[in-house]
C-alpha positions as CSV (number, residue, x, y, z in Angstrom):
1,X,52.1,106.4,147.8
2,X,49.4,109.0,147.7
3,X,45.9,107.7,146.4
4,X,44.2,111.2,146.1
5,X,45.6,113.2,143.0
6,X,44.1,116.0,144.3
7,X,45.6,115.8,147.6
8,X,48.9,114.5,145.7
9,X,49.0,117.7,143.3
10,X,48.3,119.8,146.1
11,X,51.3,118.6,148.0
12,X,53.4,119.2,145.3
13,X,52.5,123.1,145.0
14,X,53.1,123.6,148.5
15,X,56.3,122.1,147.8
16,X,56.6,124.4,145.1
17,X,55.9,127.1,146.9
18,X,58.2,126.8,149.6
19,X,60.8,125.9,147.3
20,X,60.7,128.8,144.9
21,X,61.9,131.7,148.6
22,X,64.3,129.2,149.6
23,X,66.1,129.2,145.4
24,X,65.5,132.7,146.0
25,X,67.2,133.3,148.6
26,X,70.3,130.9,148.3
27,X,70.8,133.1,144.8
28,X,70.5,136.1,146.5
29,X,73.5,134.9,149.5
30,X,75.5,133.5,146.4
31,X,75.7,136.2,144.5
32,X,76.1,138.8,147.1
33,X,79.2,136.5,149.0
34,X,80.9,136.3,145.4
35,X,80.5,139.9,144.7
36,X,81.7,141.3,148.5
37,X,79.9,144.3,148.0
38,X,76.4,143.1,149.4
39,X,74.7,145.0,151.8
40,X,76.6,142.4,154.8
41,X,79.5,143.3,154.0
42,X,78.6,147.0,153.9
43,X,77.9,147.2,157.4
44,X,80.1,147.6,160.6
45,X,80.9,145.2,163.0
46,X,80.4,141.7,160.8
47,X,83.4,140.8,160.6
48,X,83.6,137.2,161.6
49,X,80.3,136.7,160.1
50,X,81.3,134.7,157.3
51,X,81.5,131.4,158.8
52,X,77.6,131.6,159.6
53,X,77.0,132.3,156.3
54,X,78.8,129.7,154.9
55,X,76.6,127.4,157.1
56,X,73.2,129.0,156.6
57,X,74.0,128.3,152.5
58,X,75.2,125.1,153.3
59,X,72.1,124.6,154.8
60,X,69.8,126.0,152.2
61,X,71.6,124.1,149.9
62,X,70.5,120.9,151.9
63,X,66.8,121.6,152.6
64,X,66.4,122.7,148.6
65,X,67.6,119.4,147.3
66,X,65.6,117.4,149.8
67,X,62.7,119.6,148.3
68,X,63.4,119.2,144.7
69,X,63.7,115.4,146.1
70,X,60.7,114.8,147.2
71,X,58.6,116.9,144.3
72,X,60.6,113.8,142.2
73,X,59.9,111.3,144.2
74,X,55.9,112.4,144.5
75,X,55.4,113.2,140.7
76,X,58.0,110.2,139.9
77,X,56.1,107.5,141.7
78,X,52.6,108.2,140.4
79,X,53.9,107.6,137.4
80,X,55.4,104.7,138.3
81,X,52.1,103.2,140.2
82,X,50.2,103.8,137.0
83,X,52.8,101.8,134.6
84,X,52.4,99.2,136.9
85,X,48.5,98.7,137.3
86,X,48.3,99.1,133.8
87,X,50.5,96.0,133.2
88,X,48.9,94.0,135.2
């Protein structure tokens, strides 16, 4: 996949990085949806917000697993590569 470990461990903390917000965040919209007393719900006028939350944690949801993904698949398949050169 990647050659460079430097460039491959590099990749892997910017993935890091911009995974740890997003996790953040998605707890944060969890917790305050369950609870109902969240500072959206506070406020005036949202009602008939819901459904775009539902959709933004939907797709927070989505764009943290294809993070956690592809940290697997980066870290995953250097170790796989190295299994393999060794046996041969």
């Amino acid at each position: 996949m990647i050659d460079n470990p430097t460039v491959k461990w590099l990749l892997v903390a910017v993935l890091i990085l911009l995974l740890l917000p997003l996790v953040t965040m998605l707890g944060m919209m969890a917790i305050g949806g369950t609870a109902c007393c969240g500072m959206m719900s506070n406020m005036g006028g949202m009602t008939g917000g819901g459904g775009g939350m539902v959709w933004s944690l939907l797709w927070m949801t989505l764009v943290a697993a294809a993070l956690v993904f592809l940290l697997v698949l980066l870290i995953r398949g250097d170790r796989a590569s190295t299994k393999h050169d060794k046996a041969a």
